[in-house]
ModelCIF file with pLDDT and N, C-alpha, C, O atoms, coordinates in Angstrom:
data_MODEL
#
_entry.id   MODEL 
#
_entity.id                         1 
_entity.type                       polymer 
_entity.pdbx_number_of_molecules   1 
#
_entity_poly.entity_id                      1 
_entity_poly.type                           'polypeptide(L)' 
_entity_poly.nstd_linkage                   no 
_entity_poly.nstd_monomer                   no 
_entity_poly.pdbx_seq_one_letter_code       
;(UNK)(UNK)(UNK)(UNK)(UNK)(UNK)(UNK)(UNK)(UNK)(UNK)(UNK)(UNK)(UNK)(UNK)(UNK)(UNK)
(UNK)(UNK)(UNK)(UNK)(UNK)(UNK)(UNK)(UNK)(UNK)(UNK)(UNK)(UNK)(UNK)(UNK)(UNK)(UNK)
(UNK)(UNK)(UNK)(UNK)(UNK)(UNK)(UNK)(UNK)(UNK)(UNK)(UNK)(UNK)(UNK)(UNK)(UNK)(UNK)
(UNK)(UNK)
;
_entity_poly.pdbx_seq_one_letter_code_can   XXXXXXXXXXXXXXXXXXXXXXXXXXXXXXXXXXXXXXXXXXXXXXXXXX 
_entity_poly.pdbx_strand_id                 A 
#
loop_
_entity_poly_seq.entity_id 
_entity_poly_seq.num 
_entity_poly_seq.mon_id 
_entity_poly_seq.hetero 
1 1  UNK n 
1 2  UNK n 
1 3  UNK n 
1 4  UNK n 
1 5  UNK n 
1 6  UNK n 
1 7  UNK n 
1 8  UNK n 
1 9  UNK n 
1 10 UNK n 
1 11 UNK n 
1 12 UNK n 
1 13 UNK n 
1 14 UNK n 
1 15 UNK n 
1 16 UNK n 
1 17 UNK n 
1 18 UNK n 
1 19 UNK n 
1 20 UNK n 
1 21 UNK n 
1 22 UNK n 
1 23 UNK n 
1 24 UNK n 
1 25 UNK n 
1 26 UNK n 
1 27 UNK n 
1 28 UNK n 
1 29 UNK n 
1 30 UNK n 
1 31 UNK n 
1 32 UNK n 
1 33 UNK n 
1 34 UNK n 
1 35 UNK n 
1 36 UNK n 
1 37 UNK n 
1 38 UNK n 
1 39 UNK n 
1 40 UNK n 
1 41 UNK n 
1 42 UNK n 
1 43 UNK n 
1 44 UNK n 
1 45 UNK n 
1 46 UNK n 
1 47 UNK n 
1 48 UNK n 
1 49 UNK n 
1 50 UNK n 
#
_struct_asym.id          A 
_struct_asym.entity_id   1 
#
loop_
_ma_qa_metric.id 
_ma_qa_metric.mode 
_ma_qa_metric.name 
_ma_qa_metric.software_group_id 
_ma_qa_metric.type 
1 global pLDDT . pLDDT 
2 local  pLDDT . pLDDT 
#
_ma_qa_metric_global.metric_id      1 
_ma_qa_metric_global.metric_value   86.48 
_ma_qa_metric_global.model_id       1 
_ma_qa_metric_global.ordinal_id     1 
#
loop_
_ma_qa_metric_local.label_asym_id 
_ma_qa_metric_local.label_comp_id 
_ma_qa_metric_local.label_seq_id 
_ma_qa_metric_local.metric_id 
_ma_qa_metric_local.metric_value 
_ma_qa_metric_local.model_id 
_ma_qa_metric_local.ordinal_id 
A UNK 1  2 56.00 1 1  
A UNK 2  2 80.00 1 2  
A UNK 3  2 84.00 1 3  
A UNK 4  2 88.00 1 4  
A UNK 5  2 90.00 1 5  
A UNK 6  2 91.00 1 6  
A UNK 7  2 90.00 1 7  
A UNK 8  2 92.00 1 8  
A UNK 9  2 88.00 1 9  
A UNK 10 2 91.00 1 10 
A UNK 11 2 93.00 1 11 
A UNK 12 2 90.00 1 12 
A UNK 13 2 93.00 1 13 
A UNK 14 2 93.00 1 14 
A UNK 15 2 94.00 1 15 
A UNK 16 2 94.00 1 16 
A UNK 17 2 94.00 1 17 
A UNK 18 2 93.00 1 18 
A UNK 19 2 94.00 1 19 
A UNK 20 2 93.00 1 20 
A UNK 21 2 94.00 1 21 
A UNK 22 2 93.00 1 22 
A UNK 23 2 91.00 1 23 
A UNK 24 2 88.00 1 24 
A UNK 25 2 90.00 1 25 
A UNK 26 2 92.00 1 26 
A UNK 27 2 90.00 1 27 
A UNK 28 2 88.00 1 28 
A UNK 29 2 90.00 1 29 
A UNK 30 2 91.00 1 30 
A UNK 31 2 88.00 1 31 
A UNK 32 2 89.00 1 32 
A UNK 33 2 90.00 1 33 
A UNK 34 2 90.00 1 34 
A UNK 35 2 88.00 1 35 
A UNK 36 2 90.00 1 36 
A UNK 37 2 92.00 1 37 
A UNK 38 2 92.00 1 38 
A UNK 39 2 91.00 1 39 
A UNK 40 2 91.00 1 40 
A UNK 41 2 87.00 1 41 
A UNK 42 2 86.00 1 42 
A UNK 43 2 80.00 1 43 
A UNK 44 2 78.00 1 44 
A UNK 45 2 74.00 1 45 
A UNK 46 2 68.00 1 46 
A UNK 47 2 67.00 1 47 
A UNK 48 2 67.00 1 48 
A UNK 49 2 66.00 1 49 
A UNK 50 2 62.00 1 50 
#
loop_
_atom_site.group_PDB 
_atom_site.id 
_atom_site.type_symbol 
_atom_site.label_atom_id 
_atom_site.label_alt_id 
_atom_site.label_comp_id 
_atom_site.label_asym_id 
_atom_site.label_entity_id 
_atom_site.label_seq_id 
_atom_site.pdbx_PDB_ins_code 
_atom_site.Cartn_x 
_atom_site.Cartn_y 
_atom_site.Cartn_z 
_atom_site.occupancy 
_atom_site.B_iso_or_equiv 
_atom_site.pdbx_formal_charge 
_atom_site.auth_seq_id 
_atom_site.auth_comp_id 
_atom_site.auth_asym_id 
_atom_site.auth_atom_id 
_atom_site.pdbx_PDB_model_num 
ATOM 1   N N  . UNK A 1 1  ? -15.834 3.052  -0.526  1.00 56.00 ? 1  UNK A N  1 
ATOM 2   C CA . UNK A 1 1  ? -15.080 2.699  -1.704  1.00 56.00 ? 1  UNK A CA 1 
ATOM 3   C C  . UNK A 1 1  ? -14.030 1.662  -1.310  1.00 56.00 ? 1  UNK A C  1 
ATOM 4   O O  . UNK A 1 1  ? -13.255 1.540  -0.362  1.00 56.00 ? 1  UNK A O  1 
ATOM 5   N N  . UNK A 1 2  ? -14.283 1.030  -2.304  1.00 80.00 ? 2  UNK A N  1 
ATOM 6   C CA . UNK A 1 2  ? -13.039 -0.419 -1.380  1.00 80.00 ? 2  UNK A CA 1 
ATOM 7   C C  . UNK A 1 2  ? -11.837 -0.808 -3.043  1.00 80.00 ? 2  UNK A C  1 
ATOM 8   O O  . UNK A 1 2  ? -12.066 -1.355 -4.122  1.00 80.00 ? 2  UNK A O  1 
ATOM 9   N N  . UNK A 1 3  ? -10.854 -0.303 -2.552  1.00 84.00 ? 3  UNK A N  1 
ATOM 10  C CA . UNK A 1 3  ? -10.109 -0.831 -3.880  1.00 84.00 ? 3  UNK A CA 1 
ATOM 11  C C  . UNK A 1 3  ? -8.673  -1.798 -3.267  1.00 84.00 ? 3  UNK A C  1 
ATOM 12  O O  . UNK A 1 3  ? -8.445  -1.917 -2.063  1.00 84.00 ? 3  UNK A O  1 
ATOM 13  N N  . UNK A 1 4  ? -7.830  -2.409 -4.339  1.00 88.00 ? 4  UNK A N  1 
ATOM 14  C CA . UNK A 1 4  ? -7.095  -2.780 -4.099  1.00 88.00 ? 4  UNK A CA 1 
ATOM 15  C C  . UNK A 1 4  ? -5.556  -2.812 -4.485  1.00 88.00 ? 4  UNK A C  1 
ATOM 16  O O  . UNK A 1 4  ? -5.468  -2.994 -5.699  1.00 88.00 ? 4  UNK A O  1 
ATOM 17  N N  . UNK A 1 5  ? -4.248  -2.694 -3.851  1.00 90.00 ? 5  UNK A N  1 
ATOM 18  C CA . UNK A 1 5  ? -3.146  -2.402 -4.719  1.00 90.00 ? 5  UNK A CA 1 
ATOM 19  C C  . UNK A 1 5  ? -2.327  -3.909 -4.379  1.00 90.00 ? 5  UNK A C  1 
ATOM 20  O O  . UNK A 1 5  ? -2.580  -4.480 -3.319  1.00 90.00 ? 5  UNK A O  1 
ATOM 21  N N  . UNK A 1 6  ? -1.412  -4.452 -5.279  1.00 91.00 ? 6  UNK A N  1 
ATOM 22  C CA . UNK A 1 6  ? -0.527  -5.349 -4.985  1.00 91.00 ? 6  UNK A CA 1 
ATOM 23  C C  . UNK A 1 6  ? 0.678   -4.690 -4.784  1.00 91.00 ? 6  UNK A C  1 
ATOM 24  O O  . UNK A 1 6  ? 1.088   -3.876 -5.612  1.00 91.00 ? 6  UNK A O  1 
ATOM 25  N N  . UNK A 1 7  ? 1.407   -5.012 -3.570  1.00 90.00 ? 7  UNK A N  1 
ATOM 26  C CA . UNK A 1 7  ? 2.817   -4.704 -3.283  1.00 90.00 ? 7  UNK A CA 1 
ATOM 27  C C  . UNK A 1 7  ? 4.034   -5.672 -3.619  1.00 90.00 ? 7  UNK A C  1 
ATOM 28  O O  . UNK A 1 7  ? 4.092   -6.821 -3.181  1.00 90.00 ? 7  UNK A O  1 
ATOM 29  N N  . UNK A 1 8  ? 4.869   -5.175 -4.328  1.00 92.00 ? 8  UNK A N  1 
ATOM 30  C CA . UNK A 1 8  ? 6.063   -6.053 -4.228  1.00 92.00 ? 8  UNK A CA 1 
ATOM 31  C C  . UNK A 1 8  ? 7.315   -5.948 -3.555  1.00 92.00 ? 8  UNK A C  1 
ATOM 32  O O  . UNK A 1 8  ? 8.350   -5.424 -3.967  1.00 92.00 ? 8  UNK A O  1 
ATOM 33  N N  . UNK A 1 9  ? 7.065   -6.581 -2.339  1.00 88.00 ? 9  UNK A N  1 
ATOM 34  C CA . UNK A 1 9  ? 8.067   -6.791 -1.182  1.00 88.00 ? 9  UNK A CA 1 
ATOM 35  C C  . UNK A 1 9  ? 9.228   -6.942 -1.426  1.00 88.00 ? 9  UNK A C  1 
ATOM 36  O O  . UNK A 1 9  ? 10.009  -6.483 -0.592  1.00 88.00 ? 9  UNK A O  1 
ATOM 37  N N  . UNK A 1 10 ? 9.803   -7.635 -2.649  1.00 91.00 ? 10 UNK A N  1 
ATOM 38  C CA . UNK A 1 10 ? 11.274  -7.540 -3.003  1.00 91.00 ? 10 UNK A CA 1 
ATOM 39  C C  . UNK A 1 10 ? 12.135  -6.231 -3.404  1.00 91.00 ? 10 UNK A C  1 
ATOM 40  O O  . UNK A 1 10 ? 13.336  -6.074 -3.182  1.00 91.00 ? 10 UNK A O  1 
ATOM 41  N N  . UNK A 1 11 ? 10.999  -5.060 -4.230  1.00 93.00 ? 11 UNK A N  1 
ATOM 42  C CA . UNK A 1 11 ? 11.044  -3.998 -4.453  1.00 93.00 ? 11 UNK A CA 1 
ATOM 43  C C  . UNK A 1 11 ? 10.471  -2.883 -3.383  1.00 93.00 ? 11 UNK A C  1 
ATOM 44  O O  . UNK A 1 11 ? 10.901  -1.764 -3.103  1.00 93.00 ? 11 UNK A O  1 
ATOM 45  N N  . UNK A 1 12 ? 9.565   -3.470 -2.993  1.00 90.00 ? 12 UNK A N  1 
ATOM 46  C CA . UNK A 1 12 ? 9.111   -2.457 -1.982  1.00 90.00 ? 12 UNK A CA 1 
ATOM 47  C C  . UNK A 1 12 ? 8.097   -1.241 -2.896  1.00 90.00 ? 12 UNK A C  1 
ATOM 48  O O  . UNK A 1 12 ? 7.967   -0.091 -2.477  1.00 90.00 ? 12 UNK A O  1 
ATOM 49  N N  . UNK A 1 13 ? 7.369   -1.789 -4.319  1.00 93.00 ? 13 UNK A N  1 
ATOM 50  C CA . UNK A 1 13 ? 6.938   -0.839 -4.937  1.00 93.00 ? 13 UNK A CA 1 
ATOM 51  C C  . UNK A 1 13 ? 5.239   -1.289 -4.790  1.00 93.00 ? 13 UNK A C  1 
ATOM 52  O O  . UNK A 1 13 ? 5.024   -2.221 -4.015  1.00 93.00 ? 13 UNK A O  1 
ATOM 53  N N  . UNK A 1 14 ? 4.404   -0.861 -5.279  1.00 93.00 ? 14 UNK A N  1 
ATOM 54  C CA . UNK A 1 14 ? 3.447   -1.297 -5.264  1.00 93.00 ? 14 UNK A CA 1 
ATOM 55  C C  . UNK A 1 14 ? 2.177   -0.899 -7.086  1.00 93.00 ? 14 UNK A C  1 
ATOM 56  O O  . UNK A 1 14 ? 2.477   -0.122 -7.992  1.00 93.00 ? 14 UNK A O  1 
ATOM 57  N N  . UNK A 1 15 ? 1.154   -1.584 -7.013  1.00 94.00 ? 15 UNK A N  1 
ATOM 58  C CA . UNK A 1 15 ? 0.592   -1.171 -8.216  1.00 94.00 ? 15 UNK A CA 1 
ATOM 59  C C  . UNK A 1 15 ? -1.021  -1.232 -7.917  1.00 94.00 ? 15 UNK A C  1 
ATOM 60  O O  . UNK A 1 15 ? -1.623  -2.110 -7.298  1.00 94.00 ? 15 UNK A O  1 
ATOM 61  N N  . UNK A 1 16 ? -1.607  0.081  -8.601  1.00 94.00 ? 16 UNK A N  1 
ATOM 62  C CA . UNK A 1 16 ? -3.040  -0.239 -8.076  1.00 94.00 ? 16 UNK A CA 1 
ATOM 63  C C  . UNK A 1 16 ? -3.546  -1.392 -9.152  1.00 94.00 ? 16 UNK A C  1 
ATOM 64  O O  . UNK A 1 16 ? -3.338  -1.439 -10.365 1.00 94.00 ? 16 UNK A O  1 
ATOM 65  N N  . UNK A 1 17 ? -4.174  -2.174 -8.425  1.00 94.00 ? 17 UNK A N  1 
ATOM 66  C CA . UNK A 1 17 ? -4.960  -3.424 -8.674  1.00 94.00 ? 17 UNK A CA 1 
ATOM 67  C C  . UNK A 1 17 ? -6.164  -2.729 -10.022 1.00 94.00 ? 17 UNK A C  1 
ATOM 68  O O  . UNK A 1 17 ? -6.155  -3.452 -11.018 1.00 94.00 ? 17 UNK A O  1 
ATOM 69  N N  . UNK A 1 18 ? -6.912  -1.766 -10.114 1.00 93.00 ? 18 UNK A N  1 
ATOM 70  C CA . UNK A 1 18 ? -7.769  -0.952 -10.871 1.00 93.00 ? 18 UNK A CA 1 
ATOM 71  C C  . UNK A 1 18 ? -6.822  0.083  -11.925 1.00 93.00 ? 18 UNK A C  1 
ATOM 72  O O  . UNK A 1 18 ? -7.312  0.892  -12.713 1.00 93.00 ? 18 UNK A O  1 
ATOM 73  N N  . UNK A 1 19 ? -5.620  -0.124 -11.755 1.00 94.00 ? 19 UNK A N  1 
ATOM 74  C CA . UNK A 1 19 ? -4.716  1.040  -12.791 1.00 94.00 ? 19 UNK A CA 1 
ATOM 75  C C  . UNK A 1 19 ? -5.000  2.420  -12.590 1.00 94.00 ? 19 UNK A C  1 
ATOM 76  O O  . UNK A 1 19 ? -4.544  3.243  -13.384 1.00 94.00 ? 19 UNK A O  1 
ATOM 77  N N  . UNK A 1 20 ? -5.849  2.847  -11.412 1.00 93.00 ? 20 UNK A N  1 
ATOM 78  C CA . UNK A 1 20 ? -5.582  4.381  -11.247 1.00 93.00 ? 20 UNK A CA 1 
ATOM 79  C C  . UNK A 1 20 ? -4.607  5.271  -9.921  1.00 93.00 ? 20 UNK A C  1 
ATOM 80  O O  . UNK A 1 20 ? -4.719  5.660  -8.759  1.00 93.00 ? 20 UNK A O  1 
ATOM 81  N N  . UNK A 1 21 ? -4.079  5.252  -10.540 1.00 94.00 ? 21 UNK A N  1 
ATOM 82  C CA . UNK A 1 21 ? -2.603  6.203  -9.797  1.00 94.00 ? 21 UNK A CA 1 
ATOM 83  C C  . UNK A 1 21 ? -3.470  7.662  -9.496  1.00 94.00 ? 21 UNK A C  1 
ATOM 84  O O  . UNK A 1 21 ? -3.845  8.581  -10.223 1.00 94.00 ? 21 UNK A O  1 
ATOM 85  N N  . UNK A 1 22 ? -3.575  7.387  -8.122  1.00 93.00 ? 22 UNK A N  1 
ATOM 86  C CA . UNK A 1 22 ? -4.521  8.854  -7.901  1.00 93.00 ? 22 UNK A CA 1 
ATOM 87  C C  . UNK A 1 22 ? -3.766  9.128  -6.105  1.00 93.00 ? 22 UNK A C  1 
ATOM 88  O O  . UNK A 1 22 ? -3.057  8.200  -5.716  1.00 93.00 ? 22 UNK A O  1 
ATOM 89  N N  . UNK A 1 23 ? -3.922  10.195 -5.247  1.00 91.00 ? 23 UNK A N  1 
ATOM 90  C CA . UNK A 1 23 ? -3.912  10.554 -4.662  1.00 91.00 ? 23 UNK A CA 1 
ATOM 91  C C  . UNK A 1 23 ? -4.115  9.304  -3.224  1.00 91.00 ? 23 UNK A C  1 
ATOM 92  O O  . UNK A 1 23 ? -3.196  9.063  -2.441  1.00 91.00 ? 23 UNK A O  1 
ATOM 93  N N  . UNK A 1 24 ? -5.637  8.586  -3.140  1.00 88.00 ? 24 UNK A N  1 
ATOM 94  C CA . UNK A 1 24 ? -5.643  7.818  -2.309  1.00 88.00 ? 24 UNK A CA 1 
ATOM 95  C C  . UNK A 1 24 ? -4.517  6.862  -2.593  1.00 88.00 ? 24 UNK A C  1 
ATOM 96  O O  . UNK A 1 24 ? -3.744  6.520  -1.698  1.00 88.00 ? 24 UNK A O  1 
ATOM 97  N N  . UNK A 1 25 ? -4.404  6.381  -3.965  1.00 90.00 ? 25 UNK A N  1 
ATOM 98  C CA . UNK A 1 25 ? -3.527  5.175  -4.284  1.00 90.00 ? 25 UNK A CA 1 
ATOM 99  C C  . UNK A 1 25 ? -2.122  5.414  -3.540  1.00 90.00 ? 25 UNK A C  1 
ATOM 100 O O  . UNK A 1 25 ? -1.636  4.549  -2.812  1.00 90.00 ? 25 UNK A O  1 
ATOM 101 N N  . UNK A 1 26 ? -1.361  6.949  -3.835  1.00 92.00 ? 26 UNK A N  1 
ATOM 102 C CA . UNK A 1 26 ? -0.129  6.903  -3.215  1.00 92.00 ? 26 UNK A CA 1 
ATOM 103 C C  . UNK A 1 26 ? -0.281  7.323  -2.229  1.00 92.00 ? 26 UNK A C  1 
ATOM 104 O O  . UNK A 1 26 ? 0.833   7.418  -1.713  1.00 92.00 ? 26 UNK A O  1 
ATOM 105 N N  . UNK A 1 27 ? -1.395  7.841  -1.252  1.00 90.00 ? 27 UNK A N  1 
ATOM 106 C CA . UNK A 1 27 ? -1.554  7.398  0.023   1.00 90.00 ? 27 UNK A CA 1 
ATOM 107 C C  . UNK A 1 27 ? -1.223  6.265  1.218   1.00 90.00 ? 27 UNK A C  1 
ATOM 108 O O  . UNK A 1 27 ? -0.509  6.278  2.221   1.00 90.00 ? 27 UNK A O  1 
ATOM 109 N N  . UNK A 1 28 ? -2.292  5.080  0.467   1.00 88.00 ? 28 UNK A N  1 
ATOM 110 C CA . UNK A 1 28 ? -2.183  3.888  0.926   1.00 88.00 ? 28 UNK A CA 1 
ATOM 111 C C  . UNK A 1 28 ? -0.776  3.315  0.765   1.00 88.00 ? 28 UNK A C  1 
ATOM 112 O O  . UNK A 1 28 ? -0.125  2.894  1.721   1.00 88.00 ? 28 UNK A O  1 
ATOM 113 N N  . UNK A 1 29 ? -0.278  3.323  -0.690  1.00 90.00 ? 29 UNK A N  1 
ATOM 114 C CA . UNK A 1 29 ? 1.238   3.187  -0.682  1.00 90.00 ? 29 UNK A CA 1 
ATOM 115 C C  . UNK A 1 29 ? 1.977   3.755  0.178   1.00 90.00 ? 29 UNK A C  1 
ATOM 116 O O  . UNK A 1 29 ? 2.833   2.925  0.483   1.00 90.00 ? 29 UNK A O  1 
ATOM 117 N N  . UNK A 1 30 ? 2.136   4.694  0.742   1.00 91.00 ? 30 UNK A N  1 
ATOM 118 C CA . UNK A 1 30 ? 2.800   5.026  1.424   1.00 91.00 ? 30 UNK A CA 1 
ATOM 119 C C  . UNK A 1 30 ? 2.938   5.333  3.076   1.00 91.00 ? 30 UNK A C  1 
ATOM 120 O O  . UNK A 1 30 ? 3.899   5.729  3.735   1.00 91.00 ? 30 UNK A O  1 
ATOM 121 N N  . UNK A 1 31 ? 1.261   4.899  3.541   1.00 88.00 ? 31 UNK A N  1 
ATOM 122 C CA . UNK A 1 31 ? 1.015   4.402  4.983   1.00 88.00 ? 31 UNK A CA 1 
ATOM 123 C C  . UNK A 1 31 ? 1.551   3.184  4.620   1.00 88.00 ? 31 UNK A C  1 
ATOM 124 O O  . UNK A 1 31 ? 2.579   3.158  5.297   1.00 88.00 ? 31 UNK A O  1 
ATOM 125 N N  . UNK A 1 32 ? 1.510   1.938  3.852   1.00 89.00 ? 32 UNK A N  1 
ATOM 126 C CA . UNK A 1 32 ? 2.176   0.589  3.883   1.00 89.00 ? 32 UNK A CA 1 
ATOM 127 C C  . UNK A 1 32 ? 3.625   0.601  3.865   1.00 89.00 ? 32 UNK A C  1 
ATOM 128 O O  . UNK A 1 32 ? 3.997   -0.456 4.375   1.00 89.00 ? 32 UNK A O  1 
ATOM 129 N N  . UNK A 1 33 ? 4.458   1.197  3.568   1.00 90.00 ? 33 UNK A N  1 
ATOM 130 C CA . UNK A 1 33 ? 5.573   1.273  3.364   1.00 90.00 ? 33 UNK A CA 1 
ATOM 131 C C  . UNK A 1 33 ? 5.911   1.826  4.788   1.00 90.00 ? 33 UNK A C  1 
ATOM 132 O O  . UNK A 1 33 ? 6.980   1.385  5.210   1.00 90.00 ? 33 UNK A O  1 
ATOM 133 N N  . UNK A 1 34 ? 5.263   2.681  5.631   1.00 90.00 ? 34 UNK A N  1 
ATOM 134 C CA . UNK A 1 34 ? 5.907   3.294  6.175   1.00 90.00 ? 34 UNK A CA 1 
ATOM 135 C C  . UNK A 1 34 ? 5.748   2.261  7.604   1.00 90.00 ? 34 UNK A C  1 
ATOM 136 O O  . UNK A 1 34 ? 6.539   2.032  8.519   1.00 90.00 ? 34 UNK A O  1 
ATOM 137 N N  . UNK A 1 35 ? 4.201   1.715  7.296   1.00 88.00 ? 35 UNK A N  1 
ATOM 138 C CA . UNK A 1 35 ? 4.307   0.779  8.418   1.00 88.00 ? 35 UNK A CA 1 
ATOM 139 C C  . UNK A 1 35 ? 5.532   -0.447 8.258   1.00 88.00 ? 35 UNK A C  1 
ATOM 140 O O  . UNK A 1 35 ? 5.772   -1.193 9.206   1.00 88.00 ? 35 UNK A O  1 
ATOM 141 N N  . UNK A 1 36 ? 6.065   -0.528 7.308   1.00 90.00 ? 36 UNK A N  1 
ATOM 142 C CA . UNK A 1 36 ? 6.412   -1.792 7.168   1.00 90.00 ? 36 UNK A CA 1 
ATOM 143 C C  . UNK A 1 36 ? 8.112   -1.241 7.552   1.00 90.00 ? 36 UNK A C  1 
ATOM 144 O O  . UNK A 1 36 ? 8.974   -2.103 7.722   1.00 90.00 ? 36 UNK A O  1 
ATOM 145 N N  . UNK A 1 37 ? 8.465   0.248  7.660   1.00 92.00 ? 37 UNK A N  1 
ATOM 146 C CA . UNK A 1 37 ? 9.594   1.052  8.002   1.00 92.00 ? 37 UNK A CA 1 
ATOM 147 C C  . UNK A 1 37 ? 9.761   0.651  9.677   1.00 92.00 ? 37 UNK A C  1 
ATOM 148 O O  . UNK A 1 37 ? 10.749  0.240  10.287  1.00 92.00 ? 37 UNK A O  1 
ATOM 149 N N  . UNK A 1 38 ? 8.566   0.909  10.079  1.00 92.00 ? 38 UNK A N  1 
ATOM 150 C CA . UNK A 1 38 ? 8.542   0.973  11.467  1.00 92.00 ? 38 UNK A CA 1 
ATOM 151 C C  . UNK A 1 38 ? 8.905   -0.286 12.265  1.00 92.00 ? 38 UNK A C  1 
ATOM 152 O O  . UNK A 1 38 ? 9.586   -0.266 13.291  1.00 92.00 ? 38 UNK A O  1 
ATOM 153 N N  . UNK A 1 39 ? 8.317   -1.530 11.621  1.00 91.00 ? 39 UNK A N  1 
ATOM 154 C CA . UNK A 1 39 ? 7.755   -2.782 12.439  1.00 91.00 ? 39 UNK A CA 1 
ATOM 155 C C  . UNK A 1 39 ? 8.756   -3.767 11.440  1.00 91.00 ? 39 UNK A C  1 
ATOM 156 O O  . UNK A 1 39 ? 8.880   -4.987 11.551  1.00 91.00 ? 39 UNK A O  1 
ATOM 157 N N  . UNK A 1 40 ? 9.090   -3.327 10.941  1.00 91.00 ? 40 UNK A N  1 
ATOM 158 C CA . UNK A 1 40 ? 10.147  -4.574 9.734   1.00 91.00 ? 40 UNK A CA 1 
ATOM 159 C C  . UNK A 1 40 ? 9.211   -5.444 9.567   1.00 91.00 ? 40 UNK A C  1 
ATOM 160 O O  . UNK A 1 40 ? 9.762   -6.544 9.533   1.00 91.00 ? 40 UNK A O  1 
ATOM 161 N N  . UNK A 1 41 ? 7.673   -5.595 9.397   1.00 87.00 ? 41 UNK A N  1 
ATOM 162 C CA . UNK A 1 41 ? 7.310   -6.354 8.833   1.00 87.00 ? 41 UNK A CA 1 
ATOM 163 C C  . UNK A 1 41 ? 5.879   -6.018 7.996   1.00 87.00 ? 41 UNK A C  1 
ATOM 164 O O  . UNK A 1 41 ? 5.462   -4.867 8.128   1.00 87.00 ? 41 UNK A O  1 
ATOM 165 N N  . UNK A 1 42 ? 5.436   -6.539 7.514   1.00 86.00 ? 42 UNK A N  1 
ATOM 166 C CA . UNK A 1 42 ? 4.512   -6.495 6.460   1.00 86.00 ? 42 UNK A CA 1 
ATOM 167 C C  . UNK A 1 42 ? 3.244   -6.692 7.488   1.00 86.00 ? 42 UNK A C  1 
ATOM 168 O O  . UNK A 1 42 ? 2.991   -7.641 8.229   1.00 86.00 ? 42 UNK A O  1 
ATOM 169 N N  . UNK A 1 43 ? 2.358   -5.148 7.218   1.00 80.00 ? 43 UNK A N  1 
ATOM 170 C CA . UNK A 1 43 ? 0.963   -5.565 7.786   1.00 80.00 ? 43 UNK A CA 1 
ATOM 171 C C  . UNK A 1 43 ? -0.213  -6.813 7.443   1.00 80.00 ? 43 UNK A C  1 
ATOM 172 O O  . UNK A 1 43 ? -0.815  -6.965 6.380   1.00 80.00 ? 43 UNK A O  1 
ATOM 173 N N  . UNK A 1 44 ? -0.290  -7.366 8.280   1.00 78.00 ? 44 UNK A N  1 
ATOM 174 C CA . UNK A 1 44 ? -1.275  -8.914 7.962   1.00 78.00 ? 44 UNK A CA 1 
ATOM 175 C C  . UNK A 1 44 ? -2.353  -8.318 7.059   1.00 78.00 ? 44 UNK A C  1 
ATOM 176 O O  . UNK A 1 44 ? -2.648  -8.952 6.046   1.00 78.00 ? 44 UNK A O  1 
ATOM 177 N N  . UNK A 1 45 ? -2.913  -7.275 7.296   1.00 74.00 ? 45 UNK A N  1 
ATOM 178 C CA . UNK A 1 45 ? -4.138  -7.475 6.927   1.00 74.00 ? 45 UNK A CA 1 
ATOM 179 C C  . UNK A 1 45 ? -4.403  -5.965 5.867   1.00 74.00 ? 45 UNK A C  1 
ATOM 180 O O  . UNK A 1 45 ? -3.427  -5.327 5.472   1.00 74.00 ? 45 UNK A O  1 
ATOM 181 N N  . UNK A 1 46 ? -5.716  -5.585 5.539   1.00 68.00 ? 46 UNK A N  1 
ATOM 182 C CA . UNK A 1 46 ? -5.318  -4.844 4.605   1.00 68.00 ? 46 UNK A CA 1 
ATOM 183 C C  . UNK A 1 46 ? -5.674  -3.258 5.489   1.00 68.00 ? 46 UNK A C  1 
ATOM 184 O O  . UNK A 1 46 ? -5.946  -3.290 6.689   1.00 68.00 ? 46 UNK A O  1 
ATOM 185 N N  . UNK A 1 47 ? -5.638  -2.342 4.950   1.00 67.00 ? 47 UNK A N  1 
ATOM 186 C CA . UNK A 1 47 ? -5.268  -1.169 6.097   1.00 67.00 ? 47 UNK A CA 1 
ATOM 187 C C  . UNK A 1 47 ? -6.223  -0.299 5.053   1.00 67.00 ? 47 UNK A C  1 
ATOM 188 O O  . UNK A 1 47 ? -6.606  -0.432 3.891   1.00 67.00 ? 47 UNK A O  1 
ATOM 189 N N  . UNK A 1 48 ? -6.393  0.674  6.132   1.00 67.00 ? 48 UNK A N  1 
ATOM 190 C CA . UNK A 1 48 ? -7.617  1.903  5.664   1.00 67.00 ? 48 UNK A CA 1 
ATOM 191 C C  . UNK A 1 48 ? -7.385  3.061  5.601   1.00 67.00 ? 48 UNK A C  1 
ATOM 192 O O  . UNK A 1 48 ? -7.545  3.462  6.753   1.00 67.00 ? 48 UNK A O  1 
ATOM 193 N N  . UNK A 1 49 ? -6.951  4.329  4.648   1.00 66.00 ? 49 UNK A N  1 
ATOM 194 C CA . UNK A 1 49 ? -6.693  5.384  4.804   1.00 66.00 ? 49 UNK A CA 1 
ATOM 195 C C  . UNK A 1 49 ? -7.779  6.666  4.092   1.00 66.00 ? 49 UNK A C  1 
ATOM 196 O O  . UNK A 1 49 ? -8.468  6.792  3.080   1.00 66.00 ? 49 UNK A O  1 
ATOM 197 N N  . UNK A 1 50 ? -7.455  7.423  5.237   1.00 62.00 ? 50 UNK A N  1 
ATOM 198 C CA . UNK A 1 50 ? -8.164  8.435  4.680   1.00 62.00 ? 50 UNK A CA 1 
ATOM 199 C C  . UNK A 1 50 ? -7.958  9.836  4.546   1.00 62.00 ? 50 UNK A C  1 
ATOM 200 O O  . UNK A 1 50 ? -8.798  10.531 3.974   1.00 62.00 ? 50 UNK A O  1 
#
């Protein structure tokens, strides 16, 4: 399953790209955020959770 969310870095919020707010969605939101906690920066590429 391959979906996609846009993040907004000024906010730090994000939105699923497909409009479903489900479980994986605030998943991925929140491995991105957390990487981006760790490393002060925004992962290049897009990331995989499961």
């Amino acid at each position: 399953m391959t979906r996609q969310l846009t993040m907004d870095t000024s906010t730090l919020t994000s939105t699923p790209d497909d409009g479903q707010i489900d479980y994986a969605y605030l998943k991925a939101s929140r491995k991105i955020n957390s990487v981006f906690s760790e490393r002060n920066q925004w992962p290049e590429r897009g990331m995989s959770v499961s």
